[in-house]
N, CA, C and O atoms as a Tinker XYZ file with bonds, in Angstrom:
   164  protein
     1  N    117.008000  116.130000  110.086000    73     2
     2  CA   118.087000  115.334000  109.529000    64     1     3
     3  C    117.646000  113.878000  109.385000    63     2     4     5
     4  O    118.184000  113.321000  108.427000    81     3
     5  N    116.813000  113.127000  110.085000    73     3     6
     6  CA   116.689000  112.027000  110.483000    64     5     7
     7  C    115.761000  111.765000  109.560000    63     6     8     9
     8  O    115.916000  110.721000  108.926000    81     7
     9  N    114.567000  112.630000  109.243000    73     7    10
    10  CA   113.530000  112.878000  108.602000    64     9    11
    11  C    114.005000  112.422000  107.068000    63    10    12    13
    12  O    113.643000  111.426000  106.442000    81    11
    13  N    115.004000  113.554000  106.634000    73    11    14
    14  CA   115.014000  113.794000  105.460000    64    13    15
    15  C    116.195000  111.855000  104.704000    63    14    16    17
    16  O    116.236000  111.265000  103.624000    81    15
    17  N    116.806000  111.664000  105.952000    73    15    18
    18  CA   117.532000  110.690000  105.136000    64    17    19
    19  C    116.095000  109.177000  104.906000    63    18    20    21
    20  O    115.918000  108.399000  103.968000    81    19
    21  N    115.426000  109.323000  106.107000    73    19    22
    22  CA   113.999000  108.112000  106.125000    64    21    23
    23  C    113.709000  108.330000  104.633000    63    22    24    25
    24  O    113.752000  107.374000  103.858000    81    23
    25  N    113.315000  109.991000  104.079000    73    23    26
    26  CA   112.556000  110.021000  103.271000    64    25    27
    27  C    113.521000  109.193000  101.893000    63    26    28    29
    28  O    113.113000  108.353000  101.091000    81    27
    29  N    114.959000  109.835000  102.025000    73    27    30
    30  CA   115.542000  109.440000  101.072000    64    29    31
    31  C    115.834000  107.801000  101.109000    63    30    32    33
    32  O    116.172000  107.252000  100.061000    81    31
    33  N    115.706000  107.084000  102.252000    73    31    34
    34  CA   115.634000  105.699000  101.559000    64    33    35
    35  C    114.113000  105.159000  100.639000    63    34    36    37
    36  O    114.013000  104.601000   99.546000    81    35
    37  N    113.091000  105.595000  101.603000    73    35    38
    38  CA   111.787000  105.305000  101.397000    64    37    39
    39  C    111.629000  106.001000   99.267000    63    38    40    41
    40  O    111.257000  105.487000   98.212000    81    39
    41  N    111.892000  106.656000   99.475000    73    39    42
    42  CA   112.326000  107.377000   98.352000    64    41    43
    43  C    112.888000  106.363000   97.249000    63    42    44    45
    44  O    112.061000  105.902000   96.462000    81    43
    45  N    113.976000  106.050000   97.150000    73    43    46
    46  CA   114.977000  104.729000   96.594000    64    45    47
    47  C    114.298000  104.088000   96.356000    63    46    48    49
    48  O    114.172000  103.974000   95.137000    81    47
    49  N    113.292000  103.133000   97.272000    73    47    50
    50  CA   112.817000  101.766000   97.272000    64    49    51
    51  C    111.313000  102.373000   96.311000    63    50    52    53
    52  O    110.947000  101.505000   95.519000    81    51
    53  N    110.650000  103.348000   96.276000    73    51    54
    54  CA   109.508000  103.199000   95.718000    64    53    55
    55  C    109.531000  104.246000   94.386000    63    54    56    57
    56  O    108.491000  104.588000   93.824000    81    55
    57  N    110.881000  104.701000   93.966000    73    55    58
    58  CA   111.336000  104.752000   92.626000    64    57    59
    59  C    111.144000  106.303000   92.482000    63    58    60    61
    60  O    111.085000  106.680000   91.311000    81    59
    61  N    111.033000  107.292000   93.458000    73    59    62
    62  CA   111.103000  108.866000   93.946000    64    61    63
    63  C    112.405000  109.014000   93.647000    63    62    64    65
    64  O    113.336000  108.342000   94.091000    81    63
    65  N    112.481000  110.484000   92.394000    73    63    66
    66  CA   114.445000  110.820000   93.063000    64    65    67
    67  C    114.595000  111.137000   94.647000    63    66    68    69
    68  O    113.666000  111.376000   95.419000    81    67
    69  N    115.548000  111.101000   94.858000    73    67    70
    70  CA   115.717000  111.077000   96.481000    64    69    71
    71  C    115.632000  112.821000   96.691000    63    70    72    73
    72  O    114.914000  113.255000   97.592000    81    71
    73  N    116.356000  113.711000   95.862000    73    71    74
    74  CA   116.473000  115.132000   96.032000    64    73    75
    75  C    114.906000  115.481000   96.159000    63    74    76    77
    76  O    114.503000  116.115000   97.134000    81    75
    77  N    114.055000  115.054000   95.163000    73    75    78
    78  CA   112.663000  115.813000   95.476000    64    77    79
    79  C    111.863000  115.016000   97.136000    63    78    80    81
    80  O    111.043000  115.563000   97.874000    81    79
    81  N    112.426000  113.724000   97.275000    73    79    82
    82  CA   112.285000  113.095000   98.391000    64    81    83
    83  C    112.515000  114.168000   99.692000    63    82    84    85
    84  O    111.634000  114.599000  100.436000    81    83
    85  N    113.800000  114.429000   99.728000    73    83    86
    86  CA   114.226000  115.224000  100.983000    64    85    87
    87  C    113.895000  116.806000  100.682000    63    86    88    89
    88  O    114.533000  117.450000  101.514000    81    87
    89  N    113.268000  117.553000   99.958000    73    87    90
    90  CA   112.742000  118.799000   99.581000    64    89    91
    91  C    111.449000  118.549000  100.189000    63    90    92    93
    92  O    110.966000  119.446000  100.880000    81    91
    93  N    110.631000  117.136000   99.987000    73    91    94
    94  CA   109.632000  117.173000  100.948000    64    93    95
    95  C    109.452000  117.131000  102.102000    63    94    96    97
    96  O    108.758000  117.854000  102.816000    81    95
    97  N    110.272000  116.005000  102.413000    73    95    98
    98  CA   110.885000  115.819000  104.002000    64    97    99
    99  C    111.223000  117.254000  104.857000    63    98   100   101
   100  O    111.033000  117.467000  106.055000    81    99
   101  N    111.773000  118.136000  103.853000    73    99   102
   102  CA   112.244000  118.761000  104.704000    64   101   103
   103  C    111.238000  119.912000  104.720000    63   102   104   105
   104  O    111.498000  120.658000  105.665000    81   103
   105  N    110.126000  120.346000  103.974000    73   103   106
   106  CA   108.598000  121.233000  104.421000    64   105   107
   107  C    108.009000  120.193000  105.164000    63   106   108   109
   108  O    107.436000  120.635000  106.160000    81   107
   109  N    107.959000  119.273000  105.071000    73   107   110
   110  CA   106.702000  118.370000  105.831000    64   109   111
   111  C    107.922000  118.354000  107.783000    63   110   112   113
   112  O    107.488000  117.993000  108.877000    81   111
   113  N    108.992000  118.738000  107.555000    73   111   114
   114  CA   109.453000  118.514000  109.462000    64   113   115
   115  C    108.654000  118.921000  110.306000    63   114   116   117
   116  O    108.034000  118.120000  111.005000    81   115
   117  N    108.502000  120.224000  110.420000    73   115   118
   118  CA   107.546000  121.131000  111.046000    64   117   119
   119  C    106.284000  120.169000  111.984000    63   118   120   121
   120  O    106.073000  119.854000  113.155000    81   119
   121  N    105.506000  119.920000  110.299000    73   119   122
   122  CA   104.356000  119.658000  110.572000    64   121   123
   123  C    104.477000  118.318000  111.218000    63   122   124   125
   124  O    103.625000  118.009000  112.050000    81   123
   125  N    105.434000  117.495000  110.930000    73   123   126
   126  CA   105.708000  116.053000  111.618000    64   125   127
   127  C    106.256000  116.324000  113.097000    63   126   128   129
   128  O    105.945000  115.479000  113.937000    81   127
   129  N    106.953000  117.291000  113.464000    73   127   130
   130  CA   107.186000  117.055000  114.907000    64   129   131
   131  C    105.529000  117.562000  115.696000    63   130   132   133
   132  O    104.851000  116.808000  116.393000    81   131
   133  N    105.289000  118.544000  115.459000    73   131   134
   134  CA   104.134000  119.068000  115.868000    64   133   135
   135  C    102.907000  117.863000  115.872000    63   134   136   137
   136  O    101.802000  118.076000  116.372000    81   135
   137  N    103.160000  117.001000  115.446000    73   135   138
   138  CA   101.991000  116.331000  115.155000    64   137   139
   139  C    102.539000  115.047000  116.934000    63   138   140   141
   140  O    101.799000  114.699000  117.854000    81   139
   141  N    103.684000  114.799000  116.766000    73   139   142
   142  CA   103.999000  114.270000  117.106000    64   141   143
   143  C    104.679000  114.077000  118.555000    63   142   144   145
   144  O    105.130000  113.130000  119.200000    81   143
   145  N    104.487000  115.753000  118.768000    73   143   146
   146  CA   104.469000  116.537000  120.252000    64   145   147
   147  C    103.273000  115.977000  120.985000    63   146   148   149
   148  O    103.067000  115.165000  121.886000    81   147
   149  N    102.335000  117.050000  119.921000    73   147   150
   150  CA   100.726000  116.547000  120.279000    64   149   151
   151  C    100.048000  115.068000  120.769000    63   150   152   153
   152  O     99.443000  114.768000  121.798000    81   151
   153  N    100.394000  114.338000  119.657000    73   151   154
   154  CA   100.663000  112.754000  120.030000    64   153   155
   155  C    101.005000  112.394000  121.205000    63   154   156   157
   156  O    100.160000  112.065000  122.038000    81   155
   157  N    102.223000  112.400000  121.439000    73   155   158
   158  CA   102.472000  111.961000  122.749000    64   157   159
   159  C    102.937000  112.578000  123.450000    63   158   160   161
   160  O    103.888000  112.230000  124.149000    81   159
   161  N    102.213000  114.047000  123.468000    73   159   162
   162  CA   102.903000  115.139000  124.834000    64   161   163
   163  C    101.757000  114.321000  126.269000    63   162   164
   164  O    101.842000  114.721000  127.430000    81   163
């Protein structure tokens, strides 16, 4: 959830529709928490 709205501002500001914004956001979650377990487990 948190993911997909970041993407949709970041999205806005660098001229991305926001819908294909959060379609990415939301395949790329996965791989972003996992990364981010790893990181700082």
């Amino acid at each position: 959830m948190l993911t997909g709205r970041v993407a949709e501002s970041l999205a806005g500001r660098m001229g991305i529709d926001p819908a294909t914004a959060s379609t990415v956001a939301a395949a790329a979650t996965p791989y972003i928490v996992a990364f981010l377990k790893e990181k700082f487990a």
